[in-house]
C-alpha positions as CSV (number, residue, x, y, z in Angstrom):
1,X,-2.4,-11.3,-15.9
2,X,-0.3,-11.1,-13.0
3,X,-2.2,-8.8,-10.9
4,X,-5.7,-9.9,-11.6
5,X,-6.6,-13.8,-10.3
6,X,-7.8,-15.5,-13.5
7,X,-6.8,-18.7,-12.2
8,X,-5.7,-19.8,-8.8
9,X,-2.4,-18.6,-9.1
10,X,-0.7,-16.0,-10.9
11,X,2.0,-19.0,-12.9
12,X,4.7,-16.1,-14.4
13,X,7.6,-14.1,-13.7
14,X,7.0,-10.8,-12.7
15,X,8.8,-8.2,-14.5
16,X,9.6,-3.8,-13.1
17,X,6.5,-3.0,-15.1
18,X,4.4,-5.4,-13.0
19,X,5.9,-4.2,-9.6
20,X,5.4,-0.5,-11.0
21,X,1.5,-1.6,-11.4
22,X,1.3,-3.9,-8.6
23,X,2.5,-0.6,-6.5
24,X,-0.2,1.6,-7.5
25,X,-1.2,4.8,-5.3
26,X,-3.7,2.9,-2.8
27,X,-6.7,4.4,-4.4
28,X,-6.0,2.9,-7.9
29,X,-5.1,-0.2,-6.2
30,X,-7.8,-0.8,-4.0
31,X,-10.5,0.5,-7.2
32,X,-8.8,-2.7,-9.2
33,X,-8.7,-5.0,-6.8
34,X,-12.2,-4.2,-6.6
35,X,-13.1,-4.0,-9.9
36,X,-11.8,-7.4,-10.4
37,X,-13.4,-8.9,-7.5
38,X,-15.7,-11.3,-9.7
39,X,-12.6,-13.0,-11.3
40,X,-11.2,-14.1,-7.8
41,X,-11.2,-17.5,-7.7
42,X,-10.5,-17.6,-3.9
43,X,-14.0,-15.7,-3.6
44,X,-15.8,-18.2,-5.4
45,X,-14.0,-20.7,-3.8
46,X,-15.3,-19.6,-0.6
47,X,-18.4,-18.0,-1.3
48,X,-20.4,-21.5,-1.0
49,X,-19.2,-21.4,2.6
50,X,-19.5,-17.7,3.2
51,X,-23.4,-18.1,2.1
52,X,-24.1,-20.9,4.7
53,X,-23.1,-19.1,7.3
54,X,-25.2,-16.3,6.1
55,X,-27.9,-18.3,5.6
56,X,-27.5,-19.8,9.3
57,X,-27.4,-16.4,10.9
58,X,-30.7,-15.2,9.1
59,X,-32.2,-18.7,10.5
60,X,-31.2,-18.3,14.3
61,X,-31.6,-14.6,14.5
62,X,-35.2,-15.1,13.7
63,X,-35.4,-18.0,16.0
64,X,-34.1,-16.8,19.0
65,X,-36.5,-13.5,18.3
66,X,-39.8,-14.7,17.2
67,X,-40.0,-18.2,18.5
68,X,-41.3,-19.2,21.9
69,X,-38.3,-21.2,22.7
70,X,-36.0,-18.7,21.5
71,X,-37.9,-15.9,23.5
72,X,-37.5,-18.0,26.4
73,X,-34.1,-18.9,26.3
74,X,-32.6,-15.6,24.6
75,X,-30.8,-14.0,27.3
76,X,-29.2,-17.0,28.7
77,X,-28.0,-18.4,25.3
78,X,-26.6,-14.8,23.9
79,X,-24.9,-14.1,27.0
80,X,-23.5,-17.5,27.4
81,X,-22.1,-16.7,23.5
82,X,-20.9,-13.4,23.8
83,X,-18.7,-14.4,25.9
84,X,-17.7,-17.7,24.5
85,X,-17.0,-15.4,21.5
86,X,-14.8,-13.2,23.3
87,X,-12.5,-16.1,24.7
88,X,-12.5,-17.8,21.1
89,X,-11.3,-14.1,19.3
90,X,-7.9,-14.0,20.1
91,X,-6.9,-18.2,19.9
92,X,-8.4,-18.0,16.5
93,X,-6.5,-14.7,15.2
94,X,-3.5,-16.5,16.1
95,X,-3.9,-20.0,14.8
96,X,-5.1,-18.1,11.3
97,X,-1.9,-16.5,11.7
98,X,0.3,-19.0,12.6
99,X,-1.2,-21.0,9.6
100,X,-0.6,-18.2,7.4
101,X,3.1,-17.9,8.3
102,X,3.8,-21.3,8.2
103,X,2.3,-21.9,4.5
104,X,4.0,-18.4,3.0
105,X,7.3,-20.1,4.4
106,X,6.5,-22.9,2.3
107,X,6.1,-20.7,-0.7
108,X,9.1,-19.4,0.3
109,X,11.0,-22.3,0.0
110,X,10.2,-23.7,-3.0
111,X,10.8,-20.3,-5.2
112,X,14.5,-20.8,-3.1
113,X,14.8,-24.0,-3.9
114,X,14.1,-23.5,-7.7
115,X,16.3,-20.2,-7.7
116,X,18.8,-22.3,-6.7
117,X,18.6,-25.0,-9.4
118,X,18.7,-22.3,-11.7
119,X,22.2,-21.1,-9.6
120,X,23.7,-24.7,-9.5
121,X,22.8,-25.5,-12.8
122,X,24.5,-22.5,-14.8
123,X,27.7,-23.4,-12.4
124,X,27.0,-26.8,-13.7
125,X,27.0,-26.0,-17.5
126,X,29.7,-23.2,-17.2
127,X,32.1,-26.0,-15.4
128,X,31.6,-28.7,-18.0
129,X,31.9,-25.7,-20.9
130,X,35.5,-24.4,-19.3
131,X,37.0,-27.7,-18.3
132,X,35.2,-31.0,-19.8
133,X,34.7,-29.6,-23.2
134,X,38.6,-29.4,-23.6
135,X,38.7,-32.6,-22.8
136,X,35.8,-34.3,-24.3
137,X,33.5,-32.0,-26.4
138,X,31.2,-35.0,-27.0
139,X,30.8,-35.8,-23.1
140,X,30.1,-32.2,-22.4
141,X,27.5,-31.6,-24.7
142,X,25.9,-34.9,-23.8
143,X,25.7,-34.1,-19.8
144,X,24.5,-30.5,-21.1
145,X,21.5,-31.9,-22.8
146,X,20.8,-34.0,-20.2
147,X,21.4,-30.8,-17.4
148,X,19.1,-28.8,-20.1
149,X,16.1,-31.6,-19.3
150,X,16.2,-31.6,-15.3
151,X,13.9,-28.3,-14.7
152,X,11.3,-30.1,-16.5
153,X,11.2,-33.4,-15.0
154,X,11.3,-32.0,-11.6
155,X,8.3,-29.8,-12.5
156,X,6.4,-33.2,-13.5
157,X,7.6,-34.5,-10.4
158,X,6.1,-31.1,-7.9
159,X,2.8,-31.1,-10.2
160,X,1.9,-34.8,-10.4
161,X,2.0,-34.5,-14.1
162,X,2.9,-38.2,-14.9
163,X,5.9,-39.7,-15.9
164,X,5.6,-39.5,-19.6
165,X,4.4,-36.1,-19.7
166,X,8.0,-34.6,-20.6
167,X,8.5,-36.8,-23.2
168,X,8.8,-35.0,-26.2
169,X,11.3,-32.3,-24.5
170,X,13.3,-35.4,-23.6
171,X,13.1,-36.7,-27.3
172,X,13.7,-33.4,-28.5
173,X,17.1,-32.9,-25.8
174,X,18.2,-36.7,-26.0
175,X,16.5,-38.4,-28.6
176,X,14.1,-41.5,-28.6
177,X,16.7,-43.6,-27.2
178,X,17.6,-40.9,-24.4
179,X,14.1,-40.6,-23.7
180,X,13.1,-44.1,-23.5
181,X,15.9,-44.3,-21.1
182,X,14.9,-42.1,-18.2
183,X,11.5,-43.4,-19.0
184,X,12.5,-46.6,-18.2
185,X,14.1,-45.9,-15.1
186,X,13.0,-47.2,-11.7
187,X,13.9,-44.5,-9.9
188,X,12.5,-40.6,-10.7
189,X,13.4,-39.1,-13.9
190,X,15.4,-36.3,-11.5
191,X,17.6,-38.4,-10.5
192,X,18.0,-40.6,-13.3
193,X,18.8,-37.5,-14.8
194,X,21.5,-36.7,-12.4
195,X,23.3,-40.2,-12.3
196,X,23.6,-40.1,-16.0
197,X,25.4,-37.0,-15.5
198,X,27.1,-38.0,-12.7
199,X,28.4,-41.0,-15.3
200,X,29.3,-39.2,-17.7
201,X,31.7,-36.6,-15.2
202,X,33.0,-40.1,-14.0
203,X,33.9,-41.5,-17.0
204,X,35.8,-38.3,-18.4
205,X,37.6,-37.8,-15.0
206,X,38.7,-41.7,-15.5
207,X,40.1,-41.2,-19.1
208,X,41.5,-38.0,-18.5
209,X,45.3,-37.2,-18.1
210,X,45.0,-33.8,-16.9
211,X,46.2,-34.8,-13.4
212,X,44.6,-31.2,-12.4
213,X,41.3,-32.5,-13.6
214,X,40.1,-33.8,-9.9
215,X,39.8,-30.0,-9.0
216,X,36.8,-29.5,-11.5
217,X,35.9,-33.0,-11.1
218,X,35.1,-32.1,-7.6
219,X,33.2,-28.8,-8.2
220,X,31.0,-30.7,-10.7
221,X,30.4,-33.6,-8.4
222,X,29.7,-30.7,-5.9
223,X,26.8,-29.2,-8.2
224,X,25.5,-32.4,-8.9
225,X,24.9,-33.0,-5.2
226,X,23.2,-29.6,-4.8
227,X,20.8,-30.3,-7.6
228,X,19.9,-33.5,-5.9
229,X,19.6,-32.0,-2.7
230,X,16.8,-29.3,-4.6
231,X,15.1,-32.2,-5.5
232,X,15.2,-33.9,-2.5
233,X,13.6,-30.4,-1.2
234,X,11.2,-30.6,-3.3
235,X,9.7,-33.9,-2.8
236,X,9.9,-33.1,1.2
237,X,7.4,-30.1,0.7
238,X,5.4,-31.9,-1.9
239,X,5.3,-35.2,0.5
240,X,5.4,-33.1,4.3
241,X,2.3,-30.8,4.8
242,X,1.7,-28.7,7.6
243,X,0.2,-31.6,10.2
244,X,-3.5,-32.0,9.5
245,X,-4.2,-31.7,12.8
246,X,-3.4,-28.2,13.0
247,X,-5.6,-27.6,10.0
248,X,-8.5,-30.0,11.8
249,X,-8.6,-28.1,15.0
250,X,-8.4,-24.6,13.2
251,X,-11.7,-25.7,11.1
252,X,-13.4,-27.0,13.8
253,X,-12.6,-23.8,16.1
254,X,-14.1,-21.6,13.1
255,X,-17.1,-23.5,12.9
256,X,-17.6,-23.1,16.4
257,X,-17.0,-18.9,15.9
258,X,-19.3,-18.9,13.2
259,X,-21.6,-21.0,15.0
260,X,-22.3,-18.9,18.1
261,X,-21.9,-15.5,16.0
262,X,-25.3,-15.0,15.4
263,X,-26.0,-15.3,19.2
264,X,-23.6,-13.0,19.9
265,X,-25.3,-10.3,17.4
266,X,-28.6,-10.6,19.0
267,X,-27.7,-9.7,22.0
268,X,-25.7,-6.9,20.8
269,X,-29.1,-5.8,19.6
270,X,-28.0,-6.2,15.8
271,X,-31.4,-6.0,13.7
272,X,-31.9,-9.6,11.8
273,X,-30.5,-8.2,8.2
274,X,-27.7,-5.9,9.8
275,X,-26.4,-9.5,11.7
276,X,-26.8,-11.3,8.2
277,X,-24.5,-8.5,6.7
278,X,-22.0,-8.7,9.7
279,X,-22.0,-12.6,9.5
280,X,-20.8,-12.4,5.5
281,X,-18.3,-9.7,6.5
282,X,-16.7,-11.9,9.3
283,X,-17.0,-15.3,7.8
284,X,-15.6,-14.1,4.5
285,X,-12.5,-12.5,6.1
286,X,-11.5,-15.8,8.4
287,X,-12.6,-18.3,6.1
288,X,-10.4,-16.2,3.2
289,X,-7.5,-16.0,5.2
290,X,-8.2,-19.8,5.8
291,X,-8.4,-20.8,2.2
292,X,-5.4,-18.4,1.2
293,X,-3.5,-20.7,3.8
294,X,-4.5,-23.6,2.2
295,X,-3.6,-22.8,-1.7
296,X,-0.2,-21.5,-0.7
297,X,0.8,-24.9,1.5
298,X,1.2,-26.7,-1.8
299,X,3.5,-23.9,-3.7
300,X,3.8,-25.5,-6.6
301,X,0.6,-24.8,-8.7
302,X,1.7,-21.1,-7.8
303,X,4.9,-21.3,-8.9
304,X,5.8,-19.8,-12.6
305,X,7.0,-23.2,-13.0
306,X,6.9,-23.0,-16.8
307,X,8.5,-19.5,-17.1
308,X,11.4,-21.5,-14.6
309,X,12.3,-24.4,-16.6
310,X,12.2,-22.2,-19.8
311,X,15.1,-20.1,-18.4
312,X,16.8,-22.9,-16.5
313,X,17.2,-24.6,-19.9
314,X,18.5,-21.6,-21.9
315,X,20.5,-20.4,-19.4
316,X,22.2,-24.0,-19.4
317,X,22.3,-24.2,-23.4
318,X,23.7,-20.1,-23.3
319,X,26.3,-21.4,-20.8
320,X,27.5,-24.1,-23.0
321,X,27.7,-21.8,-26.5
322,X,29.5,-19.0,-24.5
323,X,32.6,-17.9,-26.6
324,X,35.6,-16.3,-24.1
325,X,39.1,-15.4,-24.8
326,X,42.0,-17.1,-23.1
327,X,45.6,-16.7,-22.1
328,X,48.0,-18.1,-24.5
329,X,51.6,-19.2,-22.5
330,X,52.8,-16.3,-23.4
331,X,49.6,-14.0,-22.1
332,X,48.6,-12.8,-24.6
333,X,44.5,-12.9,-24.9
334,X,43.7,-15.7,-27.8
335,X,39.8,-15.5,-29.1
336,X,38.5,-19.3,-29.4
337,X,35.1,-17.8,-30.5
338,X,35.7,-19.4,-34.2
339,X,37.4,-22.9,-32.1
């Protein structure tokens, strides 16, 4: 479902029933959240991790308190990490944070930059319904089929699903010969996609004798070069990642917090089994926050991407069989639904 992690994503559109649930009084909230807890996959993601640390803590606390080295050395050591611990607290909440921000702005993004294909790309189909179909039914419903396709070839695209993985909805849209086209194509289905479009606008606008036509001819050109910007947006965020240094230096920091935690509880007086508990607490809250970070700087596994092509194609094929009335010359309305 969409409020229960299954997967590592929740890959669908979210609907008022799902808010209304997702926005349960806290107590319900918290109880499923809980309940569910098993099927996280971001727990058992980092539980590995979490354990080791737990593990580690169990080791050193009974080290540094039944040992002769660790007897010797305790006071020195703990005090030298409590405070080491202190300094590291604040730098690390904020790096976490930044990280955090900067990979949900990512997220971000790419739901925008899909919302807006969805945007261009009914302008698209309504444009070549209202002013190329007149013109050139056959060109219209061509570039249609071919607008209908886009959403799925830039989902291969974002998800690394191969080149030929679309082919049957391209066959199905265009036909082998279609299909074997954009397949053929040196440059990314997308934007083979869009110059065949492009083409076809071209070679209406140059056989048409509307001399009016260059004001649609423009708006379509215009969406055209919005969709290609979304898809030059996409392979930026699929192709940029947050600098792995950042994430680097954030890792090594938490291993260094994790590392002298145990130290720190001893010489807070923490009993051995009360610092192992403590140590699975802490470690599972940073290195969760860290791993959420993670998941969401690629967006696109999280994105309903399916659910998003879906409606970008009907909305397309809806935009093309839409029936309006017109204005004869004399104003009157005229109803081309049976035209």
């Amino acid at each position: 479902t969409a409020i229960v992690s299954a997967v590592s994503s929740s890959p669908r559109l979210w609907t008022q029933m799902t808010w209304w649930r997702h926005a349960d009084p806290p107590h319900v909230r918290y109880f499923r959240h809980v309940r569910s807890w098993p099927l996280s996959t971001s727990a058992r993601k980092i539980m590995p991790a979490v354990a080791l640390s737990t593990l580690y803590t169990l080791m050193m606390a009974f080290a540094l308190r039944h040992l002769r080295i660790g007897r010797y050395q305790l006071q020195a050591m703990t005090k030298g990490a409590s405070a080491a611990m202190a300094a590291l607290s604040a730098p690390l909440a904020l790096l976490l944070t930044l990280r955090a921000n900067a990979s949900l702005g990512r997220l971000n993004e790419s739901r925008v930059l899909f919302g807006r294909m969805i945007l261009r790309g009914r302008n698209l189909a309504s444009i070549l319904k209202t002013y190329v179909y007149p013109q050139n039914p056959t060109a219209a419903i061509l570039a249609t089929r071919y607008l209908s396709v886009l959403g799925w070839s830039i989902k291969a695209l974002v998800r690394n699903e191969g080149v030929d993985s679309q082919r049957d909805v391209y066959e199905i849209m265009l036909g082998r010969d279609g299909a074997d086209w954009i397949l053929s194509q040196k440059i990314r289905p997308p934007l083979a996609i869009l110059a065949r479009i492009r083409q076809i606008v071209a070679d209406v606008a140059m056989t048409c004798t509307n001399p009016n036509f260059f004001v649609p001819h423009s708006a379509l050109e215009g969406a055209i070069d919005d969709l290609d910007a979304v898809t030059g947006g996409c392979e930026r965020l699929l192709s940029s990642p947050i600098p792995p240094t950042y994430s680097r230096h954030l890792s090594r920091i938490m291993v260094m917090y994790l590392t002298m935690l145990p130290f720190a509880l001893v010489a807070s007086g923490t009993p051995s089994l009360g610092a192992a508990v403590a140590t699975a607490l802490v470690s599972y809250v940073i290195i969760g926050v860290d791993e959420i970070g993670m998941e969401i700087e690629n967006p696109f596994p999280l994105l309903p991407l399916m659910q998003l092509c879906g409606a970008f194609q009907s909305v397309v094929g809806e935009k093309m069989l839409l029936s309006t009335p017109t204005f004869n010359s004399v104003g009157k309305i005229t109803d081309t639904s049976n035209s």
